[in-house]
C-alpha positions as CSV (number, residue, x, y, z in Angstrom):
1,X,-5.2,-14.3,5.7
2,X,-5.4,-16.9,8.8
3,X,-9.5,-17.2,8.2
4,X,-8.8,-17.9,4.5
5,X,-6.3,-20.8,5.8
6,X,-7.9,-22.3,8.2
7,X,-11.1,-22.9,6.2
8,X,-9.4,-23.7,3.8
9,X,-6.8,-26.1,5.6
10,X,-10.6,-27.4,7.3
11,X,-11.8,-28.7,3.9
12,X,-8.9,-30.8,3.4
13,X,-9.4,-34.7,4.2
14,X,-6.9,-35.9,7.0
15,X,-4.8,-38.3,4.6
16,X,-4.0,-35.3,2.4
17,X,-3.2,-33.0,5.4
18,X,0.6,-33.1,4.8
19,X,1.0,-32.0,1.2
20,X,-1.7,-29.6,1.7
21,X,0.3,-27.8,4.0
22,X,3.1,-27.5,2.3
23,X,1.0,-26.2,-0.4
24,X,-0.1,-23.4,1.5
25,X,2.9,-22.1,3.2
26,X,4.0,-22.5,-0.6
27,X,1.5,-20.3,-1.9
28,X,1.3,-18.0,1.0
29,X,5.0,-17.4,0.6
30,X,4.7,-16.9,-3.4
31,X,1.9,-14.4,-2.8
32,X,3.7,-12.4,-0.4
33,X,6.2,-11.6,-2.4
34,X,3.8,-10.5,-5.5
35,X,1.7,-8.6,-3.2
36,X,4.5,-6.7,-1.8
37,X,5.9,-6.0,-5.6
38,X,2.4,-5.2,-6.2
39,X,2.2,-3.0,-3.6
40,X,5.5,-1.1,-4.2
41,X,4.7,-0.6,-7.7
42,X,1.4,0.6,-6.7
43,X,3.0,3.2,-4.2
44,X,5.2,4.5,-6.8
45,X,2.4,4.7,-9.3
46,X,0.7,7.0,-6.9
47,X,3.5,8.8,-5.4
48,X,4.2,9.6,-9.1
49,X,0.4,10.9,-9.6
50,X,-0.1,13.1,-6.4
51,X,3.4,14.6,-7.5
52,X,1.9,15.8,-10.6
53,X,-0.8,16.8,-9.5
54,X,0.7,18.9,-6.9
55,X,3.6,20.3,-9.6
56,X,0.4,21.3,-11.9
57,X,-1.5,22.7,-8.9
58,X,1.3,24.6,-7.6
59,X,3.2,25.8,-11.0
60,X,5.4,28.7,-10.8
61,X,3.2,30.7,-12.9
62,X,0.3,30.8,-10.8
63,X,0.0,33.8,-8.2
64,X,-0.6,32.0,-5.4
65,X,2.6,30.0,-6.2
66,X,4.8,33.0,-6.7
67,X,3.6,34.6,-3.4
68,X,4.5,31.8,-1.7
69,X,8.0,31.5,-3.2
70,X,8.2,35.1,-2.4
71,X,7.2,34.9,1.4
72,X,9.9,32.4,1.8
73,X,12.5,34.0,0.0
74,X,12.3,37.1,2.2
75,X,12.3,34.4,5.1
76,X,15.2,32.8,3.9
77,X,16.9,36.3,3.0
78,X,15.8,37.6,6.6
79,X,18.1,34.7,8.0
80,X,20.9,36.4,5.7
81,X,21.2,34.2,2.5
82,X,21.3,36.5,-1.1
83,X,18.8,37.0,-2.6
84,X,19.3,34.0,-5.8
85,X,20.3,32.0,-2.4
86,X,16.9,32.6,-0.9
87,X,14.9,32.2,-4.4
88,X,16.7,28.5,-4.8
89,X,16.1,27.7,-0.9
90,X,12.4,28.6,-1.0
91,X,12.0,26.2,-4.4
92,X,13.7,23.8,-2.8
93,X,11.8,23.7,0.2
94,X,8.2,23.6,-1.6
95,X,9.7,20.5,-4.2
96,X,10.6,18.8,-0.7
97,X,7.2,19.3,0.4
98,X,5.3,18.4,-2.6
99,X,6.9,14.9,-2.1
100,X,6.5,14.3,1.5
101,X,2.6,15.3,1.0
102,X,2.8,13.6,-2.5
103,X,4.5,10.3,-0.7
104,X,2.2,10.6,2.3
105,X,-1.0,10.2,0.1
106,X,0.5,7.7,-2.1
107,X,0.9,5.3,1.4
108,X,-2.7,6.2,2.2
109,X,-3.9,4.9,-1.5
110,X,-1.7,1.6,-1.0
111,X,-3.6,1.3,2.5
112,X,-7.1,1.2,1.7
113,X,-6.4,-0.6,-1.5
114,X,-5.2,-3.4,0.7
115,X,-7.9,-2.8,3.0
116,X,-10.7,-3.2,0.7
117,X,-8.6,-6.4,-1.2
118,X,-8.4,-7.6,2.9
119,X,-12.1,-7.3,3.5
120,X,-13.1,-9.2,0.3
121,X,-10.5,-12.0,1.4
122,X,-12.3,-12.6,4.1
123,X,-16.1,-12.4,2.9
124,X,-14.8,-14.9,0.1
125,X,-13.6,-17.0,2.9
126,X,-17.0,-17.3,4.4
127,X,-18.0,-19.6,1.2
128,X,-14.9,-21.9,1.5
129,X,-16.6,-25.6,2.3
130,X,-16.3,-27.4,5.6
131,X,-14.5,-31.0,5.6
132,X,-16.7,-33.7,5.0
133,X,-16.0,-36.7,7.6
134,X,-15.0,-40.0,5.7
135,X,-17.0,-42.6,6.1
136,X,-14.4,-44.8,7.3
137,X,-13.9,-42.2,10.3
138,X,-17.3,-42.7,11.3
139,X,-16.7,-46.7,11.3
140,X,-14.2,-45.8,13.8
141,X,-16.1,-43.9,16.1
142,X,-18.9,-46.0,16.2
């Protein structure tokens, strides 16, 4: 964001220097805050995603889903809970994993998201004009 400032702060004429920077800390401070709803909503968009995906990858009506409940529930039962004790615990267990993986992914979306919105930030500041000196600046220094 400071490259996209600073040009842009550089391509203001010196008489206008004051308003202009209350401008941008204006609009810096607006876009922050959309960017970070942006980026919450986006997470939970996500998060939301991977979860299904997970839920529809790991049904309980698969195999491999029901021998992985059932390797946990004798782990769980081998630690002395009952047998509906064990089945429950298991569940559990794989629902709080599918949202820590599901939660883990949706951070890594929101990341390169921001990344690649980032990187074009800064090749668009590359095109941001440099101040012209005033003619009556040049008087001055002559």
């Amino acid at each position: 964001m400071m490259p996209i400032s600073t040009a842009g702060m550089n391509a203001v004429p010196n008489h206008l220097v004051a308003q202009a920077t209350a401008l941008s800390n204006t609009i810096r401070q607006v876009a922050a805050s959309f960017g970070i709803a942006w980026a919450t909503l986006l997470w939970t968009n996500r998060q939301i995603f991977h979860t299904a995906n997970y839920s529809d990858k790991y049904n309980m009506f698969s195999d491999f889903s029901q021998g992985i409940v059932q390797q946990m529930q004798n782990v769980y039962m081998g630690m002395g809970q009952s047998f509906a004790e064990a089945r429950s615990s298991a569940i559990g267990y794989i629902t709080g994993q599918i949202q820590i993986q599901s939660t883990v992914q949706a951070m890594g979306d929101v990341f390169y998201i921001s990344m690649w919105l980032a990187l074009f930030a800064l090749f668009i500041s590359f095109f941001i004009g440099k101040k012209e000196e005033s003619k009556k600046e040049e008087t001055v220094t002559k």
